[in-house]
N, C-alpha and C positions, 0 to 999 in steps of 0.2 A: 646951349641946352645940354643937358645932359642923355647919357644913354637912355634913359629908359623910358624919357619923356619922348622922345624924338621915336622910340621905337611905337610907343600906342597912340602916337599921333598917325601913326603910318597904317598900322591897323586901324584901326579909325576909319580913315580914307580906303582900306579894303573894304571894310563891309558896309560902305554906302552903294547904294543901286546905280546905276551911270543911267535907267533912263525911269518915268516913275509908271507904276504899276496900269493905270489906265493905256498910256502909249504903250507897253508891253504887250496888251490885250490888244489895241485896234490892230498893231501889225503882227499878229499870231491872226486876229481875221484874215487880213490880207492876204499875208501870204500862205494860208493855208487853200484858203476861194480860190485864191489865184493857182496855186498846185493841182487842186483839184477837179478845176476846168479846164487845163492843159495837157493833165494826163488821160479826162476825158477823153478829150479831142483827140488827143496822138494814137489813143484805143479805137474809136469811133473812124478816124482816119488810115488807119492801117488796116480793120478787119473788118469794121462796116456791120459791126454788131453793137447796134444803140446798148443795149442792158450791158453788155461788158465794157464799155465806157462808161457807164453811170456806176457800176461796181466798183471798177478800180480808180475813180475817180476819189470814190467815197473813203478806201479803204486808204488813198495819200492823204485825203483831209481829214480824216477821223487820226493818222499814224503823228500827226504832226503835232495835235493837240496830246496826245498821248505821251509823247515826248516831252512836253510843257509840262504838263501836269504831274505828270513822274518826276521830271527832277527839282519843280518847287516841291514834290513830297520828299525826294531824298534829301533835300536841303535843309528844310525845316525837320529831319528829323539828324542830321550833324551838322548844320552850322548852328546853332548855339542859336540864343536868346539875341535880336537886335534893338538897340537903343532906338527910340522915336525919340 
């Protein structure tokens, strides 16, 4: 094969997804529920003030999807156009 075939076959294989967009979304649930009930708890468990458990619960699972969603925005506005 030549250079240049073997080089865009390579990209190619960059810019396909490793898992697909559904299973992306159930474990961004996951593990954002799961974050956000843990840090409840460790707040709630430590100072024994229910509403500051439920806030800083809230503001790790609302941080995490913010994360997600920011960089499918930064992405889709510099990675280029992808082939279906």
């Amino acid at each position: 094969m030549t250079k240049t075939k073997n080089n865009k076959q390579e990209n190619e294989m960059q810019r396909k997804p490793w898992i697909a967009w559904k299973t992306g979304l159930k474990a961004m649930t996951i593990v954002s529920i799961s974050l956000a009930l843990w840090v409840g708890w460790q707040v709630v468990a430590t100072e024994g003030n229910i509403g500051k458990g439920v806030l800083w619960g809230l503001i790790f699972g609302v941080s995490t999807w913010l994360v997600f969603v920011g960089m499918n925005y930064f992405h889709s506005l510099f990675g280029g156009k992808t082939k279906k």
